[in-house]
C-alpha positions in Angstrom: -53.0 -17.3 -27.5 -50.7 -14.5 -26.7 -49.5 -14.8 -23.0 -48.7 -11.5 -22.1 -51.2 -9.2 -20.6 -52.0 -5.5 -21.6 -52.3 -3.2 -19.4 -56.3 -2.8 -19.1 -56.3 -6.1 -18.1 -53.3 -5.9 -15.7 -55.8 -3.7 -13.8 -58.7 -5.7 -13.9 -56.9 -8.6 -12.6 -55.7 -6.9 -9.7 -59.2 -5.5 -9.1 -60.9 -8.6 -9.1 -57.8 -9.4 -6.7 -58.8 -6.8 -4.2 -62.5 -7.6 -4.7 -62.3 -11.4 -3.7 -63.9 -12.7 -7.2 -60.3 -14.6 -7.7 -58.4 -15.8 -4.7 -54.2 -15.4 -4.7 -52.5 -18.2 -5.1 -49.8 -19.2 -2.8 -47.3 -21.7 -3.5 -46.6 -24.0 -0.8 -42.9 -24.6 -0.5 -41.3 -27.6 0.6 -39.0 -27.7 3.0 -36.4 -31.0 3.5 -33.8 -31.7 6.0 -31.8 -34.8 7.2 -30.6 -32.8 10.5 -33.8 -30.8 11.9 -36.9 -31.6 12.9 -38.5 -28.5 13.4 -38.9 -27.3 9.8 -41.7 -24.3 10.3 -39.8 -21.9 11.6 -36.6 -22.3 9.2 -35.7 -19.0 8.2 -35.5 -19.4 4.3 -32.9 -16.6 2.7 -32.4 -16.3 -1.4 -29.8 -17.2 -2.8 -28.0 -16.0 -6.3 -26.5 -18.9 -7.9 -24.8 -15.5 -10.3 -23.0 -14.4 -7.2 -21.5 -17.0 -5.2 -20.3 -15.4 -2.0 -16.8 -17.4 -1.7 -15.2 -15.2 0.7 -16.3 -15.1 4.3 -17.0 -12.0 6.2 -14.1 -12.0 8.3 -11.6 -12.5 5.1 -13.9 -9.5 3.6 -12.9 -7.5 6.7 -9.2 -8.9 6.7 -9.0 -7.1 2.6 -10.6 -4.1 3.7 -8.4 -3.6 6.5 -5.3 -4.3 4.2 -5.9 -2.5 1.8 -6.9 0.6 4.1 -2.7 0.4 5.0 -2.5 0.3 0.8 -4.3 3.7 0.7 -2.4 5.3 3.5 1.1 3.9 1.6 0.2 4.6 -1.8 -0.8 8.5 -0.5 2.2 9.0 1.3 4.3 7.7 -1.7 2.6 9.6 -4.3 2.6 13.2 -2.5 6.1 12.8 -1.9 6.6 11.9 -6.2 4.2 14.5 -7.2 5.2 16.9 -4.5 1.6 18.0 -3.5 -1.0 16.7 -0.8 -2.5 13.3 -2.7 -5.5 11.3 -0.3 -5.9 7.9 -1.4 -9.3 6.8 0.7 -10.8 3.2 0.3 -14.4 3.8 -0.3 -15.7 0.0 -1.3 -14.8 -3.5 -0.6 -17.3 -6.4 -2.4 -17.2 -9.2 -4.4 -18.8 -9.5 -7.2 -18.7 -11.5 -11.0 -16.2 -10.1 -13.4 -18.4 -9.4 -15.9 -20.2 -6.6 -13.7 -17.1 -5.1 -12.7 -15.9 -4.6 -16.3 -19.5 -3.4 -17.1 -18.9 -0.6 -14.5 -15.8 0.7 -15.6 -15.5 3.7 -18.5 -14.3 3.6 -22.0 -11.3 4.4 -22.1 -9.7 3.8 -18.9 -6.8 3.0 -17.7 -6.7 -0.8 -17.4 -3.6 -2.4 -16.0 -3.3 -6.0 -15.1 -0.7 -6.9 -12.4 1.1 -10.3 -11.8 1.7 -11.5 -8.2 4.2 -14.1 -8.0 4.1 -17.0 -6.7 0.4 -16.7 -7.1 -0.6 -18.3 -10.7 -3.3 -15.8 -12.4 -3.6 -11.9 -13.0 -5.2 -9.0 -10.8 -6.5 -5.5 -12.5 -5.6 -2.1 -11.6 -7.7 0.4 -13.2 -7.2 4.0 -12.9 -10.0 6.8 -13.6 -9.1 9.1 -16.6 -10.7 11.6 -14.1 -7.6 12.1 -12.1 -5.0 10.7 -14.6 -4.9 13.4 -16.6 -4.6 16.0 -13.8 -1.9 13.5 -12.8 0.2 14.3 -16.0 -0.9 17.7 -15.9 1.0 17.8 -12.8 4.7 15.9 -14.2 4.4 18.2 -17.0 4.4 21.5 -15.2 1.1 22.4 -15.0 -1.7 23.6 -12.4 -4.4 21.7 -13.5 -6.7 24.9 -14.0 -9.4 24.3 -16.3 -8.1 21.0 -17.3 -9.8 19.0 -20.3 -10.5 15.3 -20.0 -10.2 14.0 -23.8 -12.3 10.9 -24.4 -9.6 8.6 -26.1 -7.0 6.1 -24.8 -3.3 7.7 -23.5 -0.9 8.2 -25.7 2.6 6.0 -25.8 4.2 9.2 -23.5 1.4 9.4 -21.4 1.4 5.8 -20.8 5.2 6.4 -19.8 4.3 9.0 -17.3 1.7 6.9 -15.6 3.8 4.4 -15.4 6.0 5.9 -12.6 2.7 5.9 -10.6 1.8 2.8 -11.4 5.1 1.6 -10.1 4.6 3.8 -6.8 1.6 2.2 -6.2 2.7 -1.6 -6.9 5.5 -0.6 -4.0 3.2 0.1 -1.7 0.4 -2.8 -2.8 3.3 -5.4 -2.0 4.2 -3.7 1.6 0.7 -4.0 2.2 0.1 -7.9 1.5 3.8 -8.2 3.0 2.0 -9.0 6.5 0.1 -12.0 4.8 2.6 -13.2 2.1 5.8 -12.3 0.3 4.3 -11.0 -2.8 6.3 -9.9 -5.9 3.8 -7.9 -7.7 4.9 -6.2 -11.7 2.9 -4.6 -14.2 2.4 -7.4 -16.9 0.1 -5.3 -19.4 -1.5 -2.3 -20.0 -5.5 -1.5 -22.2 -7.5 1.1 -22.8 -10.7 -0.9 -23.3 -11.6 -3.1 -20.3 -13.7 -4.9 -22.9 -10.9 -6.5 -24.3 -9.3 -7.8 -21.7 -10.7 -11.4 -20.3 -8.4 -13.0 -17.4 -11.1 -15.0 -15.8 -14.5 -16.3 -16.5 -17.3 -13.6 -16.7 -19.3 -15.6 -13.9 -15.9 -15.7 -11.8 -16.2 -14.3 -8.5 -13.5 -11.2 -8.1 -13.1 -9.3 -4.7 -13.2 -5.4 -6.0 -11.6 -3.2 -3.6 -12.6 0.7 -4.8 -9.9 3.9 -3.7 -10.7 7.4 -4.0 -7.4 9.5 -5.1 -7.6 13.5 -4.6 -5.0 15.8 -5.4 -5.9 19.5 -4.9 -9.0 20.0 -6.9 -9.4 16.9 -9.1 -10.0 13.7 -7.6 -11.2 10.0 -9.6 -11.1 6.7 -8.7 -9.0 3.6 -8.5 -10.3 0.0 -8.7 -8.4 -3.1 -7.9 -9.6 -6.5 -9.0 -8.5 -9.5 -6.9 -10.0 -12.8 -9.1 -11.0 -15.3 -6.1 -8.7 -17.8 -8.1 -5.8 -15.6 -7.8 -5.9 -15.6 -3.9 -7.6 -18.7 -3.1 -4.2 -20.0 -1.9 -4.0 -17.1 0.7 -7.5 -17.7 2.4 -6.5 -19.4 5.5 -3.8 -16.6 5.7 -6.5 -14.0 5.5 -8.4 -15.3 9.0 -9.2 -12.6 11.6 -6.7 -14.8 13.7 -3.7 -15.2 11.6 -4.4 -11.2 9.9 -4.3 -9.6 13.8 -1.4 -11.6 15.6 0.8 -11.1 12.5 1.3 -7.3 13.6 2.1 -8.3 17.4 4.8 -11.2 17.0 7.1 -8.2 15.3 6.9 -5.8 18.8 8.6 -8.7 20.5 11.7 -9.3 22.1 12.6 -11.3 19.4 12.2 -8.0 16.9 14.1 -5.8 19.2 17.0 -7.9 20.1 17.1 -8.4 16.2 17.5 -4.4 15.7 20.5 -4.2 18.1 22.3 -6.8 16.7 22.3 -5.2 13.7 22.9 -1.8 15.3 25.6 -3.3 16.9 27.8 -4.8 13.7 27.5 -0.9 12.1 30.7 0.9 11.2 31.4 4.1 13.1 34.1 6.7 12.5 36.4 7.2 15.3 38.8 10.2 15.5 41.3 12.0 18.2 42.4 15.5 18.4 45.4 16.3 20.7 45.1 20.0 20.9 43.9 22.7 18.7 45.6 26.4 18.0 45.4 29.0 14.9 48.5 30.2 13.3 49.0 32.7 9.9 49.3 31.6 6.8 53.0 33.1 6.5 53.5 30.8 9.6 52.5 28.0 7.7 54.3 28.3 4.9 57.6 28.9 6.7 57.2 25.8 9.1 60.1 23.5 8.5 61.6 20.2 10.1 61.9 20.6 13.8 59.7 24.0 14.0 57.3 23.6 17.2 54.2 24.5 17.4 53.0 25.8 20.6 49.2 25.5 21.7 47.6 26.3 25.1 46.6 23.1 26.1 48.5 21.3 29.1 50.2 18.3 28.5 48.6 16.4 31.0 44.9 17.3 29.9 43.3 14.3 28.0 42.5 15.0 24.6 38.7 14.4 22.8 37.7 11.4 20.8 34.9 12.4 18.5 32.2 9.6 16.8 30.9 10.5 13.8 32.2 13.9 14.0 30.8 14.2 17.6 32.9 14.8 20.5 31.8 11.7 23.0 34.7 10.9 25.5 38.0 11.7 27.0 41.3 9.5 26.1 44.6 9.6 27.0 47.5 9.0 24.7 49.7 5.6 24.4 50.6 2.5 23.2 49.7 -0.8 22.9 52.0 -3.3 21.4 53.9 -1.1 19.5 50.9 0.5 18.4 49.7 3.9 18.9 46.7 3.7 20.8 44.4 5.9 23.5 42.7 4.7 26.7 39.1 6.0 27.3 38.7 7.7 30.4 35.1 9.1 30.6 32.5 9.9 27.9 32.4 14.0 28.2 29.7 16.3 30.6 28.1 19.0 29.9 30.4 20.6 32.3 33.5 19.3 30.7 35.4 22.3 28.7 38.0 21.2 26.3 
């Protein structure tokens, strides 16, 4: 008997629905707990056994708002390289199973995978042909008007170029998790067909965080793949607690009294002018032992120290243990003339 219906008598099952000639079935389900008692009104949610959700909602919120300081970093960073306005926005933040974040992403891509030491493991980087070419457009000179976007993987110079963004935007993915964890994040490896590449599981749950990059009139997307494996260590780190009093303990005293030490032990270049006059350059070359030179200043007047080429205070002349030295009297006015 063949168990699947046709469509005349699809209808004519759900018209003998309607009509009451056969009754729908409902399936009792059973409901069993140890703890309550009251088991009819349990609310009863689904559950996808494909997609675990491992990470809570507040270490969700904890990425999103991490990697929001990424975007602002990595924009900054590359409008300064590629000397033009670059946005980096983050537009997503889910987790998800590997194997549908590799079936979302195009052929050829840019697919980069990223070590994080001490973490064990590898994260992805992928970058949108959309905006990489308009990307090397831009190193090589160009404007990026009616720019073509060939269908095949980059080339070993292209590759090269990309690179230094790559790099730019590794620097500013490790500032980023700097708040949680001292990260050392390199590129390990580099593929054109995300197909190929298989660093965890296809049923493994991966945090994908999704950017937006645009740069004039070409924009494209950036995905970053965090395997849950990878980061699993940093989970307590990534509480709501931990993530929003790491930014308050560096305003402290502690922090400040830290900067002036510092500020304190830096070299500064001190210098002393007696007096100051102009003579010619016949003058100059005739001067000989035991010439004086005359200057308007009065012997008595103090003479300027200047910091840093900066003329701060009023010395006298001396010494100090057979030493030449000069005695601070005041740090100068604005009404001081000398």
């Amino acid at each position: 008997m063949n168990d699947i219906l046709d469509q005349s008598e699809v209808d004519a099952l759900l018209a003998a629905v309607d009509s009451g000639e056969v009754e729908e079935r409902h399936d009792d389900v059973a409901i069993f707990s140890r703890s309550r008692k009251d088991l009819k009104n349990v609310e009863v949610r689904t559950y996808d056994f494909k997609r675990p959700e491992r990470v809570s909602k507040d270490q969700m919120r904890a990425i999103h708002t991490l990697h929001e300081t990424f975007a602002r970093a990595a924009g900054a960073s590359l409008s300064s390289f590629l000397r033009t306005i670059v946005e980096v926005k983050l537009s997503s933040c889910e987790q998800m199973t590997y194997s549908e974040f590799i079936a979302g992403l195009p052929n050829p891509t840019s697919f980069n995978l990223l070590s994080a030491e001490p973490l064990e493991g590898q994260i992805c980087f992928e970058i949108s042909p959309l905006i990489i070419y308009p990307i090397i457009d831009r190193l090589l000179g160009g404007t990026n008007q009616e720019l073509f976007i060939p269908q095949r993987p980059l080339t070993a110079i292209e590759n090269r170029l990309i690179s230094k963004v790559i790099d730019r935007c590794i620097d500013s993915l490790q500032e980023a998790w700097a708040t949680v964890a001292e990260l050392t994040f390199a590129l390990s490896g580099s593929e054109s067909n995300p197909q190929l590449v298989q660093i965890v599981p296809p049923n493994e749950v991966v945090v994908v965080v999704g950017l937006e990059m645009r740069m004039s009139n070409r924009a494209g997307t950036m995905n970053l793949c965090i395997p849950y494996a990878v980061i699993e260590p940093l989970m307590d780190a990534l509480a709501a607690q931990s993530w929003f009093s790491a930014p308050k303990n560096k305003t402290g005293e502690r922090y400040e009294q830290s900067i002036r030490g510092q500020l304190r032990q830096a070299p500064l270049d001190t210098s002393a002018i007696l007096a100051e006059t102009t003579i010619t350059m016949r003058d100059l070359v005739e001067l000989s032992v035991g010439d004086i030179i005359t200057t308007e200043k009065n012997v008595a007047s103090p003479s300027v120290m200047y910091v840093e080429g900066e003329p701060k205070l009023l010395v006298e002349l001396g010494q100090h243990r057979g030493n030449r030295a000069l005695r601070v009297i005041r740090p100068i006015t604005v009404d001081d003339r000398y």
